[in-house]
N, C-alpha and C positions, 0 to 999 in steps of 0.2 A: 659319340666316341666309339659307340659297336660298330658302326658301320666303316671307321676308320680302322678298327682293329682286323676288320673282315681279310681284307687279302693278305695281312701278317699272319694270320691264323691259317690259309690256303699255303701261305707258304714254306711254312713248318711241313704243311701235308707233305709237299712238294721238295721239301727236305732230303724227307724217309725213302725217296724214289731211290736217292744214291746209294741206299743201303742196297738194290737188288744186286748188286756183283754178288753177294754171298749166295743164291740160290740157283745165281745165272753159269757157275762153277759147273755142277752137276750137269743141266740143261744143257749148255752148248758144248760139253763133254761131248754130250752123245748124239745130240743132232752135226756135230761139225769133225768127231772120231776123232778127239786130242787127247794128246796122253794128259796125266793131273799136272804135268810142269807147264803144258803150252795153254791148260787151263786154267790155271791161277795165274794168267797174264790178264785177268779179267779184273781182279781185285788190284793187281795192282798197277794196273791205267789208271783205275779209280782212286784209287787210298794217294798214289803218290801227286794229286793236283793238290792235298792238303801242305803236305810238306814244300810245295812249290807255292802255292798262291796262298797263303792264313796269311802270311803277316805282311808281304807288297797291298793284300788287299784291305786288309786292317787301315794300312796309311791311308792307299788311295781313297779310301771311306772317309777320311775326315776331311779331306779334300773338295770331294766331290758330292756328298750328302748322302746321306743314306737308303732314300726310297730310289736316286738313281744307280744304285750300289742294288740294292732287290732288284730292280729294273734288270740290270745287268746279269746278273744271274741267273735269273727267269729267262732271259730272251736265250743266254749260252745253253742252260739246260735243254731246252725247246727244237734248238737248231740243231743240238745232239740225236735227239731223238727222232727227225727226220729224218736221217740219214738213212736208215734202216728202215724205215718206211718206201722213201722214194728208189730202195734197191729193193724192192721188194717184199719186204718182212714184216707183216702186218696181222698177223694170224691165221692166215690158211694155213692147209697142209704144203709141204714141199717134199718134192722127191730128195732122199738124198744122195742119191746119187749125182745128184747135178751141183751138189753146193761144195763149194770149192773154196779155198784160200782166201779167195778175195771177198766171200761172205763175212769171214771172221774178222776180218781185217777192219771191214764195215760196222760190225757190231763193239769192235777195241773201241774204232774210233768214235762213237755212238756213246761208250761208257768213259772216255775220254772226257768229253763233252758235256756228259750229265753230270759228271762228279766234279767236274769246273764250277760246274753251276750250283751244286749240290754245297760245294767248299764254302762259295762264295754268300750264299744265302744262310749257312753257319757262319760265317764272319758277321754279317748285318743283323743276323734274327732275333738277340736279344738286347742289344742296342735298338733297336726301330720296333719292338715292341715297348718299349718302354714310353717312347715316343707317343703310342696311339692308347696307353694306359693311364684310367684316371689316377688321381693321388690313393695313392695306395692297396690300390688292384692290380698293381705290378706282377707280384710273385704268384699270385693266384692267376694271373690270363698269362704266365710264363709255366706255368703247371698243368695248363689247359694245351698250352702248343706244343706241350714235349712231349704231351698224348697223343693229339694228332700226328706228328712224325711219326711217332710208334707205330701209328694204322699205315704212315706211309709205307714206312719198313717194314710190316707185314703183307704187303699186297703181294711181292714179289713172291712171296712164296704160297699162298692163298691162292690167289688169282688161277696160277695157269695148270694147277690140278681141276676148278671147278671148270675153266674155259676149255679144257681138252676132254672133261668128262659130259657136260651139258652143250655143250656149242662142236665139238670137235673141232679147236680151235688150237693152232700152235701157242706156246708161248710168246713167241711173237706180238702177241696180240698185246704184251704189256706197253709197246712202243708208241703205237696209237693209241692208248688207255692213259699212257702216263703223258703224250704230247695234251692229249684236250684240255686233261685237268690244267696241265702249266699254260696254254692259252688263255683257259678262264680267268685266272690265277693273275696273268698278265693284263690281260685285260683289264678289271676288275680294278691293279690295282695305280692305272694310268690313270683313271678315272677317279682316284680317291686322292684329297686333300690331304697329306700327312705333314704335320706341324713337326719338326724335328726340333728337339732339345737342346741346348748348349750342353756343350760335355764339357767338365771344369777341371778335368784331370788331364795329365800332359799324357799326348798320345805318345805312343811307343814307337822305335826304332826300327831297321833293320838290327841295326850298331847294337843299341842297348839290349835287345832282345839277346843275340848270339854271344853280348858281352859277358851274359848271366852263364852261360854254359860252359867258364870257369870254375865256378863254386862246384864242387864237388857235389852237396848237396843236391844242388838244381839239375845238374846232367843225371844224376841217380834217379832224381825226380822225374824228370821229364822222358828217361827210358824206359820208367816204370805204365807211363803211359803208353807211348810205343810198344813195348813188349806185352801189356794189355792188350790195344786195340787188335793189335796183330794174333792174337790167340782167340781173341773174341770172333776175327772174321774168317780163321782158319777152322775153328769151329761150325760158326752159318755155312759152311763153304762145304764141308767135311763130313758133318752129321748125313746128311740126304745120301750122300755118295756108299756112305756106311751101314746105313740102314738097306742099300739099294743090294749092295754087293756081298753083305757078310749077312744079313737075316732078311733078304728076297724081300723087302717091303718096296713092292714096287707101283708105279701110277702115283698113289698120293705120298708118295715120302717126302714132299715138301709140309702137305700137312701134321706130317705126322713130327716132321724132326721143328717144326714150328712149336706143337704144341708141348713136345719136350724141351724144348730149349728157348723158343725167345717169349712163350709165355710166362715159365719160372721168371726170366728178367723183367716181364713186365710186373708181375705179382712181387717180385723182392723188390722193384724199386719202388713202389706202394708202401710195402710193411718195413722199408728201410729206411723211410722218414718217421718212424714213428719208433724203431729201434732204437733212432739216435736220440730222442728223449733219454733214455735212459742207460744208454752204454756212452763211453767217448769214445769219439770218430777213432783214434789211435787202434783202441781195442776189435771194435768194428772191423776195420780195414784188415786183421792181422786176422779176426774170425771168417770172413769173407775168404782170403787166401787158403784156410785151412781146409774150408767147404769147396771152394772150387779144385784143390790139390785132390782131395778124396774123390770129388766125383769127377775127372777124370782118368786116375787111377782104377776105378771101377771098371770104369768101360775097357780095360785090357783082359776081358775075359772074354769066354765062349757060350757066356747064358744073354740071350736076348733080354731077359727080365734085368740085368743086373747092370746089364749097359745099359738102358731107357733110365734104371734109377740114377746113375753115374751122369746122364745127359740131363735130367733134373735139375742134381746138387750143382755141377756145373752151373748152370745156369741162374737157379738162385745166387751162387756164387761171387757170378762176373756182377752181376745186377746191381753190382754198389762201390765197385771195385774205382769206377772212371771220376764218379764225385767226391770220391772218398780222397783219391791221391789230389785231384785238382783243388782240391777244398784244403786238406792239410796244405800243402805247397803254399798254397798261399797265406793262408793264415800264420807262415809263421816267417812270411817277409815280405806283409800288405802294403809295404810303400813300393813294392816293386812289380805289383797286380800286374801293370798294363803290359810289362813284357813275362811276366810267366805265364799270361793266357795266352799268350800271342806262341809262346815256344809249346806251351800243350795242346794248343790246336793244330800246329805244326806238326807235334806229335803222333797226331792221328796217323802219319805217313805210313806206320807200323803194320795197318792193312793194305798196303803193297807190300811189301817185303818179305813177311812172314809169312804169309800162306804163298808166297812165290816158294821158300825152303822149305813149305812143309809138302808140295806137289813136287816138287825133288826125290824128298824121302820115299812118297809112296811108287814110285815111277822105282825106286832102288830095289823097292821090297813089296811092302803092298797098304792097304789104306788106312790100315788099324796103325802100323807102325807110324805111320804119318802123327798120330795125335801127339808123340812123344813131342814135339814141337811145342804143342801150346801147354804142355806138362811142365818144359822147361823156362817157358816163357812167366809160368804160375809161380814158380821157385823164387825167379828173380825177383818178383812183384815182391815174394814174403820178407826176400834178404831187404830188398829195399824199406819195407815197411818197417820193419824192425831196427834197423837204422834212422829211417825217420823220426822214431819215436825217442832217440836219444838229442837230437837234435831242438835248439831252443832258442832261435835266432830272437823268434817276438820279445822274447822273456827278457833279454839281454840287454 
């Protein structure tokens, strides 16, 4: 059973790749001279494959089966990432005086591609882990893969400070770095036997999904995810830029805005399965909003120290923010799971759109002003959560 678990576990890794829009914001900034509007066209090529293909691909999944639903995913990720390769962009240096339009154009289309893939392998990845998990090693090798995505979503911003400081190596290099792993990945997992499960729940709609986004509740619900995601990836997107331009942290400021911001998330979604022992999710969720309101708050000032703390709290913050509303949602109208995951993974669209208007903002004024964006996005989370908490459909 490990060895069938093997390439669900690679492709979790391989997940976390679609996370690098948020760090490739900064980067192709400045290798490609875009103002912050024509670069948050990065995020959201990527964010908006979610709100396009979660729930066509949900169906086609039960259709079609699941490991050729991975299959699928892997090969579009894969194809994405060539493209950028076979135009050149593999980690050397490049003049830039020579890169032109149709570079950028290549790299959209590249993150176009990956976060298809990236969408697609979120729709199968914990259904087809279930699949290759003994009886009741589920939730535990489903804890093990959200890890590994984590390291995938860290690469992007790791990587191409070490690769440009020890190899003098562009960013670039992430293309052919993130192609091999998703070959092995592919490979690996054509060659593996995956026994798929009968699923005994009625799958979900286009219809019945979009039907739900009458309930008042559910559209609050479900924009509180959007207006999450969308602050979460204008933040990845934002921090580096802000550390680069307002306190000169420059060369490793993806290291640096990593280990203030997506390590707190890693570290609070650890201690935030073990908070909910003892708080309920309700309370949680509305503490979560208060910590991430404050620290970005913080950061509107002029001491370096007091924004690093404010990028912190932040991100402790957000860390519990996504399971917390996904989890309430459902729990209090479990007979209708199949389509309220299906409109929150939909949801995720929220990282195209939002840091599309928060690279507006900074292009009007300048980059700090920009954060107001995911400030206000924080707001709506708390109105919503608070509302939620009145709310009592299970009970009923």
């Amino acid at each position: 059973m490990k060895s069938r678990a093997l390439p669900v576990y690679l492709a979790f890794l391989c997940m976390g790749f679609g996370d690098v829009v948020g760090p490739l914001v900064g980067l192709a900034k400045d290798s490609f001279s875009l103002s912050y509007t024509m670069a948050q066209l990065i995020p959201f090529t990527g964010f908006i494959m979610f709100g396009i293909l979660s729930v066509p691909i949900g169906i086609f999944q039960d259709r079609k089966g699941r490991k050729f639903v991975l299959l699928l995913g892997l090969t579009v990720a894969l194809i994405g990432l060539l493209l950028p390769i076979l135009n050149g962009m593999y980690g050397l240096p490049f003049d830039l005086s020579l890169v032109g339009k149709f570079d950028f154009l290549v790299v959209l289309a590249s993150i176009l591609l990956l976060c298809a893939g990236a969408t697609i392998l979120q729709v199968v990845g914990n259904p087809i882990m279930r699949d290759v998990s003994p009886e009741g090693a589920y939730s535990r090798n489903l804890s093990l893969a959200q890890s590994l995505k984590a390291v995938g979503s860290s690469m992007g911003f790791l990587i191409p400070p070490f690769a440009a400081y020890v190899f003098k190596l562009e960013w670039t290099i992430l293309f052919p770095l993130f192609a091999s792993l998703i070959l092995i990945t592919l490979l690996i997992t054509i060659k593996t036997d995956i026994h798929e499960k009968e699923q005994k729940d009625v799958p979900a709609s286009i219809k019945s999904c979009f039907e739900l986004l009458k309930k008042p509740y559910v559209l609050i619900m479900v924009l509180a995810i959007f207006f999450y995601v969308g602050a979460e990836v204008s933040m990845s997107s934002g921090v580096p830029i802000l550390l680069k331009e307002n306190f000169g942290v420059a060369g490793f400021s993806l290291w640096v805005s990593w280990s203030l911001f997506f390590l707190p998330i890693m570290a609070g979604r650890f201690f935030g399965s073990l908070i909910l022992r003892k708080i309920e999710a309700q309370k949680f969720l509305r503490l979560t909003v208060v910590i991430s309101f404050l620290g970005i708050a913080l950061m509107f000032t002029n001491s370096a120290l007091i924004t690093f703390v404010g990028i912190i709290l932040t991100g402790l913050g957000f860390s519990n923010i996504f399971p917390l509303v996904f989890s309430i949602t459902i729990e209090k109208m479990p007979e209708r799971s199949n389509e309220l995951s299906g409109l929150m993974v939909t949801a995720i669209a929220g990282g195209a759109v939002v840091p599309l208007i928060m690279g507006a903002v900074n292009d009007l004024s300048d980059v700090l002003t920009g954060f107001i964006i995911p400030l206000l996005c924080v707001i709506y989370i708390g109105i919503a959560s608070v509302y939620s908490s009145k709310i009592k459909f299970a009970a009923e």
